[in-house]
N, CA, C and O atoms as a Tripos MOL2 file, in Angstrom:
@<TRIPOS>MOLECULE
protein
  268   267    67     0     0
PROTEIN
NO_CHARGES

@<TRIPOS>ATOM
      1 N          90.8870   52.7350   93.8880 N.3       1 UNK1
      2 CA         91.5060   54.0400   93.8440 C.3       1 UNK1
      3 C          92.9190   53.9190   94.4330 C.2       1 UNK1
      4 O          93.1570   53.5260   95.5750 O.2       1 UNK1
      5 N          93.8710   54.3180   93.4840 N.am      2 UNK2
      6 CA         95.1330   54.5610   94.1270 C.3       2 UNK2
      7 C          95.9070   55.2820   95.0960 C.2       2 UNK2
      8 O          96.0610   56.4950   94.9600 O.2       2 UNK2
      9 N          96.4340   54.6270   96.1090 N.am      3 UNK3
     10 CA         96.9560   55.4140   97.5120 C.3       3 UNK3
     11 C          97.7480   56.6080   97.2970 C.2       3 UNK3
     12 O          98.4840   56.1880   96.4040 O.2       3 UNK3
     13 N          98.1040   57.7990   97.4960 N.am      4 UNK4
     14 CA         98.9260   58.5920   97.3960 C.3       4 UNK4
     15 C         100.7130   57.9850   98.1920 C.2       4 UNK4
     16 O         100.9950   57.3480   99.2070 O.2       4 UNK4
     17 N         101.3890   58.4970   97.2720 N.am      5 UNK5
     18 CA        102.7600   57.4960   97.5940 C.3       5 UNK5
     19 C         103.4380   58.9420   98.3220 C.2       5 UNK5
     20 O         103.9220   59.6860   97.4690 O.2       5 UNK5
     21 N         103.5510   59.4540   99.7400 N.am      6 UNK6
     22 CA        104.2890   60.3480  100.4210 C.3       6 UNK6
     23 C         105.8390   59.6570  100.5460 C.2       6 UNK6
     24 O         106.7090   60.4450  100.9160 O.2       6 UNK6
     25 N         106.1510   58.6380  100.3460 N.am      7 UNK7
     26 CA        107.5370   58.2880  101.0710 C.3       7 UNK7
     27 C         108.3180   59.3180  100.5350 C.2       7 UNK7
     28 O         109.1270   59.7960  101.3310 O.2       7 UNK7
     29 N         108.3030   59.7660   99.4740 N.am      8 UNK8
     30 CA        109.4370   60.4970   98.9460 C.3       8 UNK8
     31 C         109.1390   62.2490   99.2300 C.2       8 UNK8
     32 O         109.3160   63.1480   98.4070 O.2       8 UNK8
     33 N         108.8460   62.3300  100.0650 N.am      9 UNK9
     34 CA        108.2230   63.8030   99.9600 C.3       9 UNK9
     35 C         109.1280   64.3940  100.6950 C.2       9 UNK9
     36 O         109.8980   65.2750  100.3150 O.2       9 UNK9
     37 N         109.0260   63.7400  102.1760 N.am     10 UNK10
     38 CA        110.2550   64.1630  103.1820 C.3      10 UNK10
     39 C         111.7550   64.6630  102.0790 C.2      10 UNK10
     40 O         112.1990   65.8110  102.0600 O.2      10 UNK10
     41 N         112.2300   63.6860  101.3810 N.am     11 UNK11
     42 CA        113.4490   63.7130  100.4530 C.3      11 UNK11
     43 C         113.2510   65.4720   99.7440 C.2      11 UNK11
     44 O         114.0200   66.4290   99.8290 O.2      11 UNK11
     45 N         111.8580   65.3440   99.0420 N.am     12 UNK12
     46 CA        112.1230   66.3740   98.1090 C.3      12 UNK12
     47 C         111.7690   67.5320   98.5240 C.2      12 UNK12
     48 O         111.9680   68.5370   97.8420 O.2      12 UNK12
     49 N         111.0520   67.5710   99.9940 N.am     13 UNK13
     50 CA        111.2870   69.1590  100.7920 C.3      13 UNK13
     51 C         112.5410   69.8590  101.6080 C.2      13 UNK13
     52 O         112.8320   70.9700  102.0530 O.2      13 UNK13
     53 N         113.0880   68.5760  101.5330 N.am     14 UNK14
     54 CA        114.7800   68.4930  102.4070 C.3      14 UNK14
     55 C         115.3340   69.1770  101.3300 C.2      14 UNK14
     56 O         115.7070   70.3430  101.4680 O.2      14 UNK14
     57 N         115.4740   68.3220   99.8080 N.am     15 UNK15
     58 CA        116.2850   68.8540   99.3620 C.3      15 UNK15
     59 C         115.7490   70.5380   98.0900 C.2      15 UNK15
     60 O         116.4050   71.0910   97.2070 O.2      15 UNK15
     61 N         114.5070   70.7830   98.5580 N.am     16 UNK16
     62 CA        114.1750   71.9360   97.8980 C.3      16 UNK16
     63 C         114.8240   73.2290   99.0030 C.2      16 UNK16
     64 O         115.3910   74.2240   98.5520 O.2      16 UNK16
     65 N         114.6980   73.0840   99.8980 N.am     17 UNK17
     66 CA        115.0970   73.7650  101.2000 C.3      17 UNK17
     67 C         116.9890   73.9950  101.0510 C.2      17 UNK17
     68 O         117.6270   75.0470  101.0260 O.2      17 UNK17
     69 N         117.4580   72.6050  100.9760 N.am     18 UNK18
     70 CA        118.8170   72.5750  100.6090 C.3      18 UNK18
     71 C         119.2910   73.4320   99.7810 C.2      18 UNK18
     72 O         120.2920   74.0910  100.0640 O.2      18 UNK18
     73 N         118.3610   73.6130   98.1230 N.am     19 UNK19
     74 CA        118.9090   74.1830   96.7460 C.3      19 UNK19
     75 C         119.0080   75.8630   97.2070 C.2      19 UNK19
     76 O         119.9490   76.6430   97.0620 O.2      19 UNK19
     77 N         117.7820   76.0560   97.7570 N.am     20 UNK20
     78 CA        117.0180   77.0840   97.6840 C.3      20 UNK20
     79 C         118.0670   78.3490   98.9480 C.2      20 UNK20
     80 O         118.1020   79.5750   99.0620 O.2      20 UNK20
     81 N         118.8800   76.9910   99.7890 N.am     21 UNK21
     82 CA        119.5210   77.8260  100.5580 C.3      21 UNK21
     83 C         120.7810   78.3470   99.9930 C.2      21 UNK21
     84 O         121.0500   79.5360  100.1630 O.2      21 UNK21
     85 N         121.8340   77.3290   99.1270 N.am     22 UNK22
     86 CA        122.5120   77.7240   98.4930 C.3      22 UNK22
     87 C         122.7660   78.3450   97.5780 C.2      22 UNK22
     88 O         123.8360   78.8250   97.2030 O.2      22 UNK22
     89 N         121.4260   78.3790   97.0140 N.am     23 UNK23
     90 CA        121.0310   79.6170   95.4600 C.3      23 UNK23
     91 C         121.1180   80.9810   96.4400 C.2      23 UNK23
     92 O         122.1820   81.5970   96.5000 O.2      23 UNK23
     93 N         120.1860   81.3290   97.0460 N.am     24 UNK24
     94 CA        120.7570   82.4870   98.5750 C.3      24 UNK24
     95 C         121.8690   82.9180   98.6840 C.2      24 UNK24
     96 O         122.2490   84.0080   98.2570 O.2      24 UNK24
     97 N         122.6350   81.9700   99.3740 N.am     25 UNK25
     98 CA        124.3170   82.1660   99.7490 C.3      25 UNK25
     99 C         124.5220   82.7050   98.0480 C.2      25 UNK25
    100 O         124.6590   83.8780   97.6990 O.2      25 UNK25
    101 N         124.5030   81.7160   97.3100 N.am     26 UNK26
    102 CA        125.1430   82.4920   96.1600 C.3      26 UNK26
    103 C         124.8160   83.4250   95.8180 C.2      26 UNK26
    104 O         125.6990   83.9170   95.1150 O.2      26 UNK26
    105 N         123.9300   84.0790   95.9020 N.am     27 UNK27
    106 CA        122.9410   85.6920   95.4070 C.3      27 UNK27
    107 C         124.0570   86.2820   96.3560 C.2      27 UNK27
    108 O         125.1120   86.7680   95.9480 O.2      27 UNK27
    109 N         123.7210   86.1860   97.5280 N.am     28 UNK28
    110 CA        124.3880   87.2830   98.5880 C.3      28 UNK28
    111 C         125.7380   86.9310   98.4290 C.2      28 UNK28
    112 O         126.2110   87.6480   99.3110 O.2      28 UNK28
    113 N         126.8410   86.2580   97.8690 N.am     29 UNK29
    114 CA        128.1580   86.3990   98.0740 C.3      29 UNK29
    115 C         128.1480   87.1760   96.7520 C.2      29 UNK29
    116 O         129.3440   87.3940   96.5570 O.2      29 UNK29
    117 N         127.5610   87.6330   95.8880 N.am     30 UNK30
    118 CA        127.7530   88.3670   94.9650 C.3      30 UNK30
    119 C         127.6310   89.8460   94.7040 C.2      30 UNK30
    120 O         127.8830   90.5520   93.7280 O.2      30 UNK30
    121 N         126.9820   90.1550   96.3590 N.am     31 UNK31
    122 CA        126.9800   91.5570   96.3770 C.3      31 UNK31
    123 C         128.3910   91.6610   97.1240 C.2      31 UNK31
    124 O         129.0610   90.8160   97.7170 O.2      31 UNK31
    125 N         128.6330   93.3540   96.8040 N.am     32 UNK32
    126 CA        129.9910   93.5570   97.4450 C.3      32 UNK32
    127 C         129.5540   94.9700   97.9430 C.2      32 UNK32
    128 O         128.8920   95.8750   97.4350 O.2      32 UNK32
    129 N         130.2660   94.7780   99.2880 N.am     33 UNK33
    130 CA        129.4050   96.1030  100.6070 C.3      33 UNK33
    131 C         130.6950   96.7180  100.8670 C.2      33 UNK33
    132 O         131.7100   96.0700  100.6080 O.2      33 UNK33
    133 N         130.7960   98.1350  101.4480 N.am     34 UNK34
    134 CA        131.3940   98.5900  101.7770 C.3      34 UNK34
    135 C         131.9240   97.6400  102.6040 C.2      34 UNK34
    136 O         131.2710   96.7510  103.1500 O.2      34 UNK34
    137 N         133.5230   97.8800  102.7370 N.am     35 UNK35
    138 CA        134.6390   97.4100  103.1350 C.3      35 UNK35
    139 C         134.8440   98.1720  104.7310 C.2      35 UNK35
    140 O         134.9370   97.4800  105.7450 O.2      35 UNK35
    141 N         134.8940   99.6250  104.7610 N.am     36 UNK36
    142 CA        135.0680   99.9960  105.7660 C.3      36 UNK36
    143 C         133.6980  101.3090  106.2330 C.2      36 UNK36
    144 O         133.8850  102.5110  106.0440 O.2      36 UNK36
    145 N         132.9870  100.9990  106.5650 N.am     37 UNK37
    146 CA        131.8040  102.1920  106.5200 C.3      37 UNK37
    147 C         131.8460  103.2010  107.3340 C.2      37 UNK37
    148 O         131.8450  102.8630  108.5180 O.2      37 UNK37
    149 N         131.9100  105.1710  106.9790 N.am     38 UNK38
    150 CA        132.6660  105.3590  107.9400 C.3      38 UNK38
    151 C         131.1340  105.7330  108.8670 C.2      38 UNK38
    152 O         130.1220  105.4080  108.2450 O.2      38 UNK38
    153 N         130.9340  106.2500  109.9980 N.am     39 UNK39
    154 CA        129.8020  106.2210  111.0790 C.3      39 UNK39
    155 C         129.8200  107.9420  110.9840 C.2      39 UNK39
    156 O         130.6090  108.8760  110.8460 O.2      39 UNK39
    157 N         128.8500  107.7500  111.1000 N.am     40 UNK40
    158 CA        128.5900  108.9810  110.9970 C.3      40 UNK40
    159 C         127.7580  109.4960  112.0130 C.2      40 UNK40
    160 O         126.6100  109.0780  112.1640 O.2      40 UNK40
    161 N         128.6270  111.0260  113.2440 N.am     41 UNK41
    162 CA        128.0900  111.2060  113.9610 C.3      41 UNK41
    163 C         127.1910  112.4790  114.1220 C.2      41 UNK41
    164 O         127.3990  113.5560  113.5620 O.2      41 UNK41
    165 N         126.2290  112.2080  114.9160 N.am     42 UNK42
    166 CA        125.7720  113.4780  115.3610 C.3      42 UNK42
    167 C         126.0650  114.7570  115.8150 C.2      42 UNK42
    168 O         126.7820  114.9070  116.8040 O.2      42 UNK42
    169 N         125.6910  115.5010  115.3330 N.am     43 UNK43
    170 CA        126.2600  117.0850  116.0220 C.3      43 UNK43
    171 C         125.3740  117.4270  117.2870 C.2      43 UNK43
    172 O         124.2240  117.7980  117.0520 O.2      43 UNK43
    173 N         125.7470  117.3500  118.4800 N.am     44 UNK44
    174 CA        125.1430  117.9360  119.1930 C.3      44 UNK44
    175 C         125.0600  119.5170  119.8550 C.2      44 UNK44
    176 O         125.7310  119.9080  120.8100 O.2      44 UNK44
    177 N         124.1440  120.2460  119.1560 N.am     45 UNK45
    178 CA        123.9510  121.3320  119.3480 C.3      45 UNK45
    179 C         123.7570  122.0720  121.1570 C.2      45 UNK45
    180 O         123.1320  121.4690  122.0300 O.2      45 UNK45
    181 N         124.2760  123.1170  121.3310 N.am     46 UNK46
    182 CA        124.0110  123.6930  122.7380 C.3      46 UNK46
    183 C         122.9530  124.9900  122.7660 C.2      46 UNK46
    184 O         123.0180  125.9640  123.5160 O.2      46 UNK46
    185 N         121.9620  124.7170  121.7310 N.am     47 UNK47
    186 CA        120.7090  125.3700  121.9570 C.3      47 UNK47
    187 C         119.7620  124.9910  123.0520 C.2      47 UNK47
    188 O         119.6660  123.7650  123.1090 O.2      47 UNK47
    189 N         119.0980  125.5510  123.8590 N.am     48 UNK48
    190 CA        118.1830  124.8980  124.7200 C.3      48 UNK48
    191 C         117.0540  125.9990  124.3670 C.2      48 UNK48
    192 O         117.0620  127.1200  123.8580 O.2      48 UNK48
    193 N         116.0740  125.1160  124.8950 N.am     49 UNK49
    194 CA        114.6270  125.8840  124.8380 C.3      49 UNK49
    195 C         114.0190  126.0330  125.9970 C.2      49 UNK49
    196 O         113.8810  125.1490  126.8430 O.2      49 UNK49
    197 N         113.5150  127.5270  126.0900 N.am     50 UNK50
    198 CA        112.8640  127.7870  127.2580 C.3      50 UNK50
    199 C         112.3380  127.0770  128.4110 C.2      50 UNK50
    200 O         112.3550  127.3280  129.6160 O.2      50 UNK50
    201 N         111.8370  126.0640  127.6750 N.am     51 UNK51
    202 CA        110.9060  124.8920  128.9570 C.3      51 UNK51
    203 C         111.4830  124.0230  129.3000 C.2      51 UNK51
    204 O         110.8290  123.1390  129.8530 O.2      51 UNK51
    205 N         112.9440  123.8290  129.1560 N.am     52 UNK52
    206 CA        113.6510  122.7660  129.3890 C.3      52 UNK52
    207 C         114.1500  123.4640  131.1400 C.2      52 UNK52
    208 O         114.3030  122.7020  132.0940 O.2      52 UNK52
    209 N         114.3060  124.7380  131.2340 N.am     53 UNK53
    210 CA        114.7240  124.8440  132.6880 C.3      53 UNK53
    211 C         113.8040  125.4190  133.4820 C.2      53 UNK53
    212 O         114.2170  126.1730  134.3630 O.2      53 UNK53
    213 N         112.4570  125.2020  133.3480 N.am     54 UNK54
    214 CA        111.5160  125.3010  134.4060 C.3      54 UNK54
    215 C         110.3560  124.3880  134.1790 C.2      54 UNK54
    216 O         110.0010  123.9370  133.0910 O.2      54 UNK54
    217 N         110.0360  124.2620  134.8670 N.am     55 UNK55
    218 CA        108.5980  123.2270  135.9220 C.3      55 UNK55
    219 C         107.5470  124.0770  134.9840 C.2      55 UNK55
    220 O         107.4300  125.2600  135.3040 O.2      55 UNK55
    221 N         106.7720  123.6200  133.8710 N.am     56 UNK56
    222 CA        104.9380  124.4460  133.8000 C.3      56 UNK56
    223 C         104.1070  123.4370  134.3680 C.2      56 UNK56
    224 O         104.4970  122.2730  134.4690 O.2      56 UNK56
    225 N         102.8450  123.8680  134.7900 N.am     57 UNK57
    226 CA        102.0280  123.4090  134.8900 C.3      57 UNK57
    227 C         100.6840  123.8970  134.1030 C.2      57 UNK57
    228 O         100.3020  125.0580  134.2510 O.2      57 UNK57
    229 N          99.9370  122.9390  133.2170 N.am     58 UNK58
    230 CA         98.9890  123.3070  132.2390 C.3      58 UNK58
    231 C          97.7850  122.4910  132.8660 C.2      58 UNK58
    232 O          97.6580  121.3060  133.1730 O.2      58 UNK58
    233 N          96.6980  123.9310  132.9560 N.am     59 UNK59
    234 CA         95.1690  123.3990  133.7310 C.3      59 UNK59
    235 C          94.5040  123.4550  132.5290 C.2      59 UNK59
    236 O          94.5540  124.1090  131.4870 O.2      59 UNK59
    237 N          93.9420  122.6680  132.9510 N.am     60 UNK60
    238 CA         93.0180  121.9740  131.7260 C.3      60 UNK60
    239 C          90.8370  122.7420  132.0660 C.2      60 UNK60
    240 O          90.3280  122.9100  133.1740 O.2      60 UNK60
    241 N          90.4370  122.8920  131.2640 N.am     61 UNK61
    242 CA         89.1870  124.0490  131.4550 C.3      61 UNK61
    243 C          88.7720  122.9210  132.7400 C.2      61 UNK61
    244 O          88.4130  123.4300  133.8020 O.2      61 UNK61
    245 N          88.8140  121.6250  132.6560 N.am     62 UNK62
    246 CA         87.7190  121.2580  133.5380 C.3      62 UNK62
    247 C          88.0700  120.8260  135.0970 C.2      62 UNK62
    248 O          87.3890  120.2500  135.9450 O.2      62 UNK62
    249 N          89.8450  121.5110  135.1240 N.am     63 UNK63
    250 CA         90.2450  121.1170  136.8010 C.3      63 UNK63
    251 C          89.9660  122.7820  136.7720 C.2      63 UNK63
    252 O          90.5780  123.0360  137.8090 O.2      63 UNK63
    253 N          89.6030  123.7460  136.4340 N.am     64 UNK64
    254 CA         89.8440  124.9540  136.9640 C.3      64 UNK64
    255 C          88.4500  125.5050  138.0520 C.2      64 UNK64
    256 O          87.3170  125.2830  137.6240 O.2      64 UNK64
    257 N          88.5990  126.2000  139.4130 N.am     65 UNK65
    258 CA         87.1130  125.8640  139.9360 C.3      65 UNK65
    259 C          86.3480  127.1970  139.3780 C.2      65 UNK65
    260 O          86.6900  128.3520  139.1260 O.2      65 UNK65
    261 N          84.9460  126.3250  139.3050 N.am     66 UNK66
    262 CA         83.7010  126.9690  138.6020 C.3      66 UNK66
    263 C          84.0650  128.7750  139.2240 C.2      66 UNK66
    264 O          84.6450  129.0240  140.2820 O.2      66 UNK66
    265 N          83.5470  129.7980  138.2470 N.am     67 UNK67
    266 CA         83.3140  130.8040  138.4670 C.3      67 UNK67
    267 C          82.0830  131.3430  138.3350 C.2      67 UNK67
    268 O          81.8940  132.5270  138.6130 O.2      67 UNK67
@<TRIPOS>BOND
     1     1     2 1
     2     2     3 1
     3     3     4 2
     4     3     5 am
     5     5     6 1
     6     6     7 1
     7     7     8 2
     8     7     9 am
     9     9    10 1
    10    10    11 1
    11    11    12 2
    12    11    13 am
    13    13    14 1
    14    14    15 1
    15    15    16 2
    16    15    17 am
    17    17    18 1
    18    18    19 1
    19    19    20 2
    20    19    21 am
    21    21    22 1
    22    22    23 1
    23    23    24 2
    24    23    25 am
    25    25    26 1
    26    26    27 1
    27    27    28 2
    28    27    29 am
    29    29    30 1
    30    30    31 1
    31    31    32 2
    32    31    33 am
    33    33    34 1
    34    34    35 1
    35    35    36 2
    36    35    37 am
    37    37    38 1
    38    38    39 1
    39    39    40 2
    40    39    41 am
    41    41    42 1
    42    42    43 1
    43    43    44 2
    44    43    45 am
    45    45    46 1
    46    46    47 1
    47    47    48 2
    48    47    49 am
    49    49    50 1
    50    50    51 1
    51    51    52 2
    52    51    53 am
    53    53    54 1
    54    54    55 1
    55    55    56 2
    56    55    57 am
    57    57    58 1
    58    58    59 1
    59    59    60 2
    60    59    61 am
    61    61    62 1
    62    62    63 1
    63    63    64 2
    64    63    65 am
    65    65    66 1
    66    66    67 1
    67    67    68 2
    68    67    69 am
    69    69    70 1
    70    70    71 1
    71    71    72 2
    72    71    73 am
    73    73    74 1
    74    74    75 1
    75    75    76 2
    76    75    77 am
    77    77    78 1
    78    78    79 1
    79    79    80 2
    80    79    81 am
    81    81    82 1
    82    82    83 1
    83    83    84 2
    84    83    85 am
    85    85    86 1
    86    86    87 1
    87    87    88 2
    88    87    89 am
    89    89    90 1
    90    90    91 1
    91    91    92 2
    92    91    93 am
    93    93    94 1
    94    94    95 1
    95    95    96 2
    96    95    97 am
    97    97    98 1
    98    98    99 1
    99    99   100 2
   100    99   101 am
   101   101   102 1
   102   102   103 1
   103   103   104 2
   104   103   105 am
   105   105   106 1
   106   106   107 1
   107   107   108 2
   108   107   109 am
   109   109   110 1
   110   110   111 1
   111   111   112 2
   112   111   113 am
   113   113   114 1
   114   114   115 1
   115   115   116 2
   116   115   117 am
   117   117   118 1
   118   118   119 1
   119   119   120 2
   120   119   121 am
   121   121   122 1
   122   122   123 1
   123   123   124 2
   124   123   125 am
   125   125   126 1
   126   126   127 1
   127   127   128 2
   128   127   129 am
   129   129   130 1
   130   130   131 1
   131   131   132 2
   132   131   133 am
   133   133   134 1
   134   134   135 1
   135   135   136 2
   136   135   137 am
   137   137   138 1
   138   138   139 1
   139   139   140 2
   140   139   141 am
   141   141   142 1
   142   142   143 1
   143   143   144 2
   144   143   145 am
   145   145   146 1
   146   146   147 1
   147   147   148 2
   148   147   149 am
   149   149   150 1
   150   150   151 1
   151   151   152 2
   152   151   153 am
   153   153   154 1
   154   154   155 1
   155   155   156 2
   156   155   157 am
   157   157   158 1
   158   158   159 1
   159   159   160 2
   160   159   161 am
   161   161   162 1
   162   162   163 1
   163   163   164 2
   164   163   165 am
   165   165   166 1
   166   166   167 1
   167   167   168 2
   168   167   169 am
   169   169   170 1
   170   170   171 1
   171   171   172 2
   172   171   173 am
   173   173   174 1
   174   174   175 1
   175   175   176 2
   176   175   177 am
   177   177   178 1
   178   178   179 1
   179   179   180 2
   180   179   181 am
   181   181   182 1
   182   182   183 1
   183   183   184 2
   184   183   185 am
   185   185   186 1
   186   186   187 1
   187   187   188 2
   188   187   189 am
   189   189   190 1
   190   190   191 1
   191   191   192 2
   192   191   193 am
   193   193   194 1
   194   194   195 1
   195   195   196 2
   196   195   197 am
   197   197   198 1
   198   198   199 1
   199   199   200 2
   200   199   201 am
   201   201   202 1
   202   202   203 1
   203   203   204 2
   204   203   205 am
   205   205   206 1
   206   206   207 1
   207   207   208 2
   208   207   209 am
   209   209   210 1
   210   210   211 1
   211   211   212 2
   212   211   213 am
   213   213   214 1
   214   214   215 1
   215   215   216 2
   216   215   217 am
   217   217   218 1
   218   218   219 1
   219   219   220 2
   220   219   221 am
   221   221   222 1
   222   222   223 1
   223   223   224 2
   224   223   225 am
   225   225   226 1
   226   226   227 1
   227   227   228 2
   228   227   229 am
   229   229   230 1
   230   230   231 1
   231   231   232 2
   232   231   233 am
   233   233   234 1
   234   234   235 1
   235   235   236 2
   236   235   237 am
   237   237   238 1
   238   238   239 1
   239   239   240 2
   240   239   241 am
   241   241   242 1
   242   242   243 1
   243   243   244 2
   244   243   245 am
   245   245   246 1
   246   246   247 1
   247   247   248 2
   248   247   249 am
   249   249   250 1
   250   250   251 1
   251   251   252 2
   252   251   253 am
   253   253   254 1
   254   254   255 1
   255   255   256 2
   256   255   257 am
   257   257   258 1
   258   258   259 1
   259   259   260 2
   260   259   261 am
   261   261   262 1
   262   262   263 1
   263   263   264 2
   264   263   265 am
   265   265   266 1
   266   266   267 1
   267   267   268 2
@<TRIPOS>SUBSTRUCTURE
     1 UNK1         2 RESIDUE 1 A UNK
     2 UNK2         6 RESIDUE 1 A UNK
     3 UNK3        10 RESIDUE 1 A UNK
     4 UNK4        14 RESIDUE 1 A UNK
     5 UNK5        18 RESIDUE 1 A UNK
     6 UNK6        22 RESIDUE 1 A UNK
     7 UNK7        26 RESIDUE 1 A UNK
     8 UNK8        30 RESIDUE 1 A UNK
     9 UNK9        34 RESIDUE 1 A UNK
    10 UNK10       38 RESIDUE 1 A UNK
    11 UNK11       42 RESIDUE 1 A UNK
    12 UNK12       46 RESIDUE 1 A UNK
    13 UNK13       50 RESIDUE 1 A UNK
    14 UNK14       54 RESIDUE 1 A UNK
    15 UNK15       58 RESIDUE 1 A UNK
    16 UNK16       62 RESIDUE 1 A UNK
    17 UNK17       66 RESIDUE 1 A UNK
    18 UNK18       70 RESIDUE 1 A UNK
    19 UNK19       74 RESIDUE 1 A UNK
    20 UNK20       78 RESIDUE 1 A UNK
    21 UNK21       82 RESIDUE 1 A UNK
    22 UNK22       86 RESIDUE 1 A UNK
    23 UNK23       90 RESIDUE 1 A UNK
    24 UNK24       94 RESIDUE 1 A UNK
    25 UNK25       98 RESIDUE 1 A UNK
    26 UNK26      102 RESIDUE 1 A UNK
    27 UNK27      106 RESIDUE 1 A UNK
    28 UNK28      110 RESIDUE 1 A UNK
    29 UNK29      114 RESIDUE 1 A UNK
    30 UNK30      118 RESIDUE 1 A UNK
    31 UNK31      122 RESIDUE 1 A UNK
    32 UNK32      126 RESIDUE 1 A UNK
    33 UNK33      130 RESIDUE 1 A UNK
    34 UNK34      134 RESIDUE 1 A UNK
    35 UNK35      138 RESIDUE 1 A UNK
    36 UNK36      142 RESIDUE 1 A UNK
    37 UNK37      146 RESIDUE 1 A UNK
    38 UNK38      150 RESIDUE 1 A UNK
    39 UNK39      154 RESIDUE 1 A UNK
    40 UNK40      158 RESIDUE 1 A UNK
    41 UNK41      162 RESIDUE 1 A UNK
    42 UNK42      166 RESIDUE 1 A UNK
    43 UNK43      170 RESIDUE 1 A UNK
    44 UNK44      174 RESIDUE 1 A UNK
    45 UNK45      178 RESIDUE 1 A UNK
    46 UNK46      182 RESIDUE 1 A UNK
    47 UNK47      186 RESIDUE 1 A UNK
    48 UNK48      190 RESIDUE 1 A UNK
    49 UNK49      194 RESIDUE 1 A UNK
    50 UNK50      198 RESIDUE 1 A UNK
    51 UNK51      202 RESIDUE 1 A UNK
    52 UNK52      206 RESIDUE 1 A UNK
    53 UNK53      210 RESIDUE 1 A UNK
    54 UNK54      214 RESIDUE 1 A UNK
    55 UNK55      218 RESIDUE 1 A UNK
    56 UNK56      222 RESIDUE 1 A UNK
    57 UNK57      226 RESIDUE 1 A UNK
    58 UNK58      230 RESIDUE 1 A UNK
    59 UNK59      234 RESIDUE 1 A UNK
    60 UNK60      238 RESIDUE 1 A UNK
    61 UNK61      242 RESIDUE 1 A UNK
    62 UNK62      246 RESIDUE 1 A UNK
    63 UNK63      250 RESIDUE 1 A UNK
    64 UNK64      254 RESIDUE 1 A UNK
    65 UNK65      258 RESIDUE 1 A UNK
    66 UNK66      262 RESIDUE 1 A UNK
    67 UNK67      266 RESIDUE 1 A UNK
């Protein structure tokens, strides 16, 4: 039965890795992205809501004592 011949394998995963990176680069140098993107900010509103300026405290049925 004949040995399996690996010597060349190292070679042809190196250079599948190699092709595969530059086929990549070339895909992506072919898109074209905005040049200057402008940012876009948030509006921050001066609504507030009630519970933001006081302390609640919420009891729950089973801290409340038995009646």
């Amino acid at each position: 039965m004949p040995q399996l011949d690996t010597s060349t394998w190292f070679i042809m995963i190196l250079s599948m890795f190699l092709t595969l990176f530059i086929l990549f680069q070339l895909k992506i140098s072919n898109h074209h992205y905005p040049e200057n993107p402008m940012t876009k900010y948030a509006k921050i509103t001066g609504q507030h809501n009630p519970w933001e300026n006081k302390w609640t405290k919420i009891y729950s049925p089973l801290s409340l004592p038995p009646q």
